[in-house]
C-alpha positions in Angstrom: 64.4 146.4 109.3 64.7 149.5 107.0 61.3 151.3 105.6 61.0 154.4 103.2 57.6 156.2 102.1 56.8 157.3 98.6 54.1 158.9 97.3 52.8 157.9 93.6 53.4 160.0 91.1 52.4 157.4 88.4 48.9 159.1 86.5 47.5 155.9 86.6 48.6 154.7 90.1 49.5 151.3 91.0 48.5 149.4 88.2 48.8 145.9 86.1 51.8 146.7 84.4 54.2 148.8 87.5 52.6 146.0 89.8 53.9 143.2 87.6 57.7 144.8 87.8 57.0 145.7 91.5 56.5 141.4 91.9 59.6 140.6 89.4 61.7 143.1 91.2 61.1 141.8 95.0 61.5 138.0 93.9 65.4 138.9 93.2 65.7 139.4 96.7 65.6 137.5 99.5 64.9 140.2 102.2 61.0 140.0 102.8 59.7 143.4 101.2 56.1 144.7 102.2 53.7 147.2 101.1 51.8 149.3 103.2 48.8 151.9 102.8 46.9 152.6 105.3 46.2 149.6 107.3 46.8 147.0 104.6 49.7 145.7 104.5 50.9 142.7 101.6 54.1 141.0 100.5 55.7 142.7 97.0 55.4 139.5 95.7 51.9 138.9 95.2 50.5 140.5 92.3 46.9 140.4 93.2 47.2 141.5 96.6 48.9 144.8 95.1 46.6 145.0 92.7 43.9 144.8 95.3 45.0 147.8 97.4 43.9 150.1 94.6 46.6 152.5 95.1 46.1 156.0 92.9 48.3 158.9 92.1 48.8 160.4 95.2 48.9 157.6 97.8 51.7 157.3 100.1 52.8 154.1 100.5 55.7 153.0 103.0 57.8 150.2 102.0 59.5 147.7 104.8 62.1 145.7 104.1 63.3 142.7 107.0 66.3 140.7 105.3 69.9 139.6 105.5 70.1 141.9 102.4 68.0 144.9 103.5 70.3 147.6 102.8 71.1 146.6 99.2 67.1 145.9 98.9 66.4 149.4 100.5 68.5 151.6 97.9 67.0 149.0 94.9 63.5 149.6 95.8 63.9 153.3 96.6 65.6 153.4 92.4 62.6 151.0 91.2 59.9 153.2 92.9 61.7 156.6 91.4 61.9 155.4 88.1 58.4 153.4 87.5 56.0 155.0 89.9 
């Protein structure tokens, strides 16, 4: 298992449209790839559960990854969150 935190940068946080890429991003994958802030915790591939964690500029969030591909999955996700949020 192989986790990193990031703090949003995005001025509008995590919304519809980063959410949606977040989802189309972690089904390419078949490592399972959570989302964590504060004490909820949901799968990258459901949209409205992301959604529903209202996560704003400023948040840290820590991503886990648990997979047979977790280390090409880790550097991915630590590109996709640099580049969209």
């Amino acid at each position: 298992m192989k986790s990193f935190q990031y703090v949003i940068t995005d001025e509008m946080g995590l919304h519809a449209r980063p959410a949606g890429l977040l989802v189309k991003e972690a089904k390419n994958y078949d490592s399972e790839i959570t989302i964590t802030k504060g004490d909820k915790t949901v799968s990258c591939t459901r949209l409205m559960a992301i959604m529903g964690m209202c996560v704003k500029k400023g948040d840290t969030v820590t991503i886990t990854i648990n997979g047979g591909d977790e280390e090409a999955v880790y550097t991915a996700m630590k590109n996709f969150f640099s580049e969209n949020l």
